[in-house]
C-alpha positions in Angstrom: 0.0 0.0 0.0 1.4 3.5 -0.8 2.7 5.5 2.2 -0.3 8.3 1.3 -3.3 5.8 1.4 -1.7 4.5 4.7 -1.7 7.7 6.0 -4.8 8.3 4.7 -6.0 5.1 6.2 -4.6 5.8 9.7 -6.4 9.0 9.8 -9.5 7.5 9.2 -9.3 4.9 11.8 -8.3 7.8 14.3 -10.7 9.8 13.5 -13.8 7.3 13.6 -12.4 6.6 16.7 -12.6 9.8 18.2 -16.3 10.2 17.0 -17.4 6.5 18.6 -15.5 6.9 22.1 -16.6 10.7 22.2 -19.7 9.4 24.5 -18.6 6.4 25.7 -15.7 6.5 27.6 -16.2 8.5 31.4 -16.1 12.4 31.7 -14.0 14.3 33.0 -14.0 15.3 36.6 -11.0 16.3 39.3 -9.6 13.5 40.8 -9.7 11.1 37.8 -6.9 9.6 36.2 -4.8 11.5 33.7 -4.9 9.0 31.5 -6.4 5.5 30.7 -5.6 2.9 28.2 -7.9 0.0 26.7 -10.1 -1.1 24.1 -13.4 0.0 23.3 -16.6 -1.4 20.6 -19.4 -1.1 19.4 -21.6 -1.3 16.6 -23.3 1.7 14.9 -26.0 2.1 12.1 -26.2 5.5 10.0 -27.8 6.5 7.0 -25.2 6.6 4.0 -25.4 10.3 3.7 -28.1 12.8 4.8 -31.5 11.9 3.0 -29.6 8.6 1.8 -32.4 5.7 1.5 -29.8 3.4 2.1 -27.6 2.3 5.5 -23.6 2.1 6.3 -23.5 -0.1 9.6 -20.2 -0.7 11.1 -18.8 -2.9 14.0 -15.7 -1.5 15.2 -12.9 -2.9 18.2 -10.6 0.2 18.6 -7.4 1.5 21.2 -9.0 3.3 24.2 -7.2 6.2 25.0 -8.1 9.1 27.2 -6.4 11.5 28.4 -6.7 14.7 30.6 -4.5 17.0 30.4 -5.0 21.2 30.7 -4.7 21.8 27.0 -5.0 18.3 25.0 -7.7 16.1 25.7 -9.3 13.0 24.7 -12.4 12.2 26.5 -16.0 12.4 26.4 -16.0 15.6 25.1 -14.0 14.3 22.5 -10.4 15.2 21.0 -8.8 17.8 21.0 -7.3 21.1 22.6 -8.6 22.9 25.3 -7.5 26.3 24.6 -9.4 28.7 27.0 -11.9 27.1 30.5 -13.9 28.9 33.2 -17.0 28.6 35.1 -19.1 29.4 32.2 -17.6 28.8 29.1 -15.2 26.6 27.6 -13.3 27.2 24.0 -11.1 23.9 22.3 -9.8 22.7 19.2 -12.3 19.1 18.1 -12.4 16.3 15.6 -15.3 13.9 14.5 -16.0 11.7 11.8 -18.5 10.0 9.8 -18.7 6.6 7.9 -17.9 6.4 4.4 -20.0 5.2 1.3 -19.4 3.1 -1.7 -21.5 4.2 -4.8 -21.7 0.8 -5.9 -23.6 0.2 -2.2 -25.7 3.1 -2.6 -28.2 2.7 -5.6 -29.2 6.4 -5.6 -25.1 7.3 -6.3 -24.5 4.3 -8.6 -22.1 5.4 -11.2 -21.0 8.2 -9.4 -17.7 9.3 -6.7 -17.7 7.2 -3.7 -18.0 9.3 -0.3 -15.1 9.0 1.9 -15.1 8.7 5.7 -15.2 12.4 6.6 -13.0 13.8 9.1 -14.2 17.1 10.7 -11.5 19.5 12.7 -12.4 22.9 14.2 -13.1 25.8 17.3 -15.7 24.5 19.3 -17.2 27.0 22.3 -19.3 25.7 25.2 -21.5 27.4 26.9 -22.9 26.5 30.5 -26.6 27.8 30.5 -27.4 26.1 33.6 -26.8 24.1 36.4 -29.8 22.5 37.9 -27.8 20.3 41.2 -24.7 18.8 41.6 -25.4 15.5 38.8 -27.3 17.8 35.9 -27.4 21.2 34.2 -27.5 22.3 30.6 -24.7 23.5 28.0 -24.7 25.1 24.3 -21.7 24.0 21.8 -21.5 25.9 19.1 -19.0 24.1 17.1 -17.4 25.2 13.2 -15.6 22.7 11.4 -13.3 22.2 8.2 -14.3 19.0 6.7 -11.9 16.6 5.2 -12.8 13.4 2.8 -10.2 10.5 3.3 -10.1 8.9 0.1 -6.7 8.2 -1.0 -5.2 11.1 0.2 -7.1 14.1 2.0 -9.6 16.4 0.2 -11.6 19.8 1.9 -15.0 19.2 1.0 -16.0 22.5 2.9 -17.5 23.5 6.2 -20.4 22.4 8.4 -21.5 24.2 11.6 -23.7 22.4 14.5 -24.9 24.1 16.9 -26.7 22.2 19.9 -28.2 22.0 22.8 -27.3 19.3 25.3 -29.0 18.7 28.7 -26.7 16.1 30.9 -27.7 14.5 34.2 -26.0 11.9 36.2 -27.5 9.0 38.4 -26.9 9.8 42.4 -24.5 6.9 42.9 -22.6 8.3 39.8 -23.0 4.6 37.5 -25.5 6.2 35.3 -24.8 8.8 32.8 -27.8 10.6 30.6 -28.3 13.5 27.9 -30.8 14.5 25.6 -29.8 17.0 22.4 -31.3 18.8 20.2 -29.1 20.4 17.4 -28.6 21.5 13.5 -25.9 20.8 11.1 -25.7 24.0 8.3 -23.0 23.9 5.4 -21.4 25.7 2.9 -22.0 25.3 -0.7 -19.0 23.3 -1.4 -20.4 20.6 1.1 -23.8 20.5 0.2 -22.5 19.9 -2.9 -20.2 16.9 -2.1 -24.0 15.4 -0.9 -26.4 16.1 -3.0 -24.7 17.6 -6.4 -25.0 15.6 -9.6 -22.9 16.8 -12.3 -24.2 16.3 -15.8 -21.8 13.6 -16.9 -23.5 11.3 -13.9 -27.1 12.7 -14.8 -29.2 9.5 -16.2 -33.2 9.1 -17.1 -33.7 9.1 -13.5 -31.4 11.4 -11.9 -31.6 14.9 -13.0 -28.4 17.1 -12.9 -28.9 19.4 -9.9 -26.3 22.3 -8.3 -26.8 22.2 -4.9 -26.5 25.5 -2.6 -25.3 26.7 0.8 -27.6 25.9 4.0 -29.2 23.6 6.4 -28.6 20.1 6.2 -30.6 19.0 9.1 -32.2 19.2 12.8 -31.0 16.6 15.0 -32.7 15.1 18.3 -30.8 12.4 20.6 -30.1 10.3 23.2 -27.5 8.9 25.1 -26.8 6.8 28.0 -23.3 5.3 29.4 -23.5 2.7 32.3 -21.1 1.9 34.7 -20.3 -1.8 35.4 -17.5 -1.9 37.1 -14.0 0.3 37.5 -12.8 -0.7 34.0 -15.8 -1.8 32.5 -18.6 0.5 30.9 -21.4 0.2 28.2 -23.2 2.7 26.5 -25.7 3.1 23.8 -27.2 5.9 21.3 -29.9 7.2 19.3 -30.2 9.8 17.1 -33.4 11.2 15.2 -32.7 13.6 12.1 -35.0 15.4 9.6 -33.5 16.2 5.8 -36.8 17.5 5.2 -35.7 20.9 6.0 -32.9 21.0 4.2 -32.2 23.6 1.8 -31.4 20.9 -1.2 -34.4 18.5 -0.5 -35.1 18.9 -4.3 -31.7 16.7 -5.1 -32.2 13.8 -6.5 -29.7 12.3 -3.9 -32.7 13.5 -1.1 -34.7 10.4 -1.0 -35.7 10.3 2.7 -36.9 13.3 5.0 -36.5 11.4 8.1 -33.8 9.0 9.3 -31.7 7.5 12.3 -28.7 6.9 13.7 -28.1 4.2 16.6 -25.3 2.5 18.3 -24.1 0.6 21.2 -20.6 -1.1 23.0 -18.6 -1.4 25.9 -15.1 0.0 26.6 -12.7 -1.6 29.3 -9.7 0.1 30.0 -6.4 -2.0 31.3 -4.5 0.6 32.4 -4.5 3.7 34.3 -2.5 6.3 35.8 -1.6 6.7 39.5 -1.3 10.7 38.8 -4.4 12.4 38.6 -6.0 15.0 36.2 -6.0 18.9 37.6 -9.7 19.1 36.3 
């Protein structure tokens, strides 16, 4: 394999991995570890792109590997760097991911560009709204990423940006962990185009050539739970309700569902930890 598509490939892995341990492994508190090492997997289930009519589900066994440290950080929050906390607000650098799509899997995009996994890097600011008690309150993240397709080598397919709205509560004896979210995902032209564009050389009798534009992709509603089952032992599961409907390029051809949703579930263990302890 060339040394680009391994990179390529290596990115991919790391940053799927970031977007399926972002809610599973434990949040970050004072007097945790600074960092824990161990496996985690799961399963998840995804429409192939937004408005897709077909699925990409994906079992994956991947390195656990969290870390708290004052400025780089990988855990439930996700990866990143932590540029700027207080009280109120918080201000990092994040990553997520999505699964890619083979044409040949996806009959509405037969004949046409596979979609690579996507890789998403950015400023992310969180806001503390609220804090109801000691175990739940309510926070705004308003994060803007640059999108990148891995695909034999990296391509910027634009930007997205998702704000949402994320209540968080956690069970008294601290084994439970719970959040409801509501949120939107709006992109740029040149993204809404990677989705739902269809060039006239892949136009047929069935699928019209359409330019897409710059706007909402979709509203987003979800859930999430993490349990506790023992110190190095945790499951947690996911579910995620979206509308396309509202998007601005429903008329695509590509746009075959209004409605769709996302679901996963898995268990991390971690087999290592650290007898120094994270600051915050």
């Amino acid at each position: 394999m060339k040394p680009r598509l391994l990179a390529s490939l290596g990115l991919c892995l790391a940053a799927t991995a970031a977007h399926a341990q972002q809610d599973a492994i434990p949040e970050s508190r004072p007097g945790q570890p600074l960092w824990e090492l161990g496996l985690g997997g799961g399963v998840v289930s995804t429409p192939s792109y937004p408005g897709a009519a077909d699925r990409e589900t994906r079992g994956l066994v991947l390195p656990l590997i969290i870390y708290r440290g004052k400025v780089f950080r990988s855990d439930q929050g996700g990866i990143g760097a932590r540029l700027f906390k207080s009280d109120r607000a918080e201000f990092d650098i994040g990553l997520a991911a999505s699964l890619p799509a083979r044409s040949d899997d996806v009959e509405a995009r037969a004949g046409m560009p596979d979609l690579g996994a996507l890789a998403e890097f950015g400023p992310r600011l969180k806001l503390r709204l609220a804090r109801f008690d000691a175990r739940s309150g309510l926070r705004a993240e308003l994060p803007l990423r640059a999108v990148m397709e891995v695909r034999g080598g990296l391509r910027h397919q634009g930007y997205t940006f998702e704000p949402r709205l994320v209540y968080e509560r956690r069970s008294e004896d601290g084994k439970w962990l719970f959040d409801t979210q509501l949120a939107a995902v709006v992109g740029d032209s040149k993204i809404n185009r990677y989705f739902y564009e269809v060039r006239p050389e892949y136009a047929t009798a069935t699928r019209a050539a359409y330019s897409a534009d710059a706007g909402l992709i979709l509203v987003r509603a979800g859930v999430f739970a993490a349990r506790v089952i023992n110190p190095d032992l945790r499951a947690y599961a996911f579910l995620r309700a979206e509308n396309y409907g509202v998007g601005k390029n429903d008329k695509s051809p590509l746009h075959l569902r209004d409605n769709g949703v996302s679901a996963g579930f898995g268990l991390t263990w971690t087999i290592k930890r650290s007898a120094a302890l994270a600051s915050d």
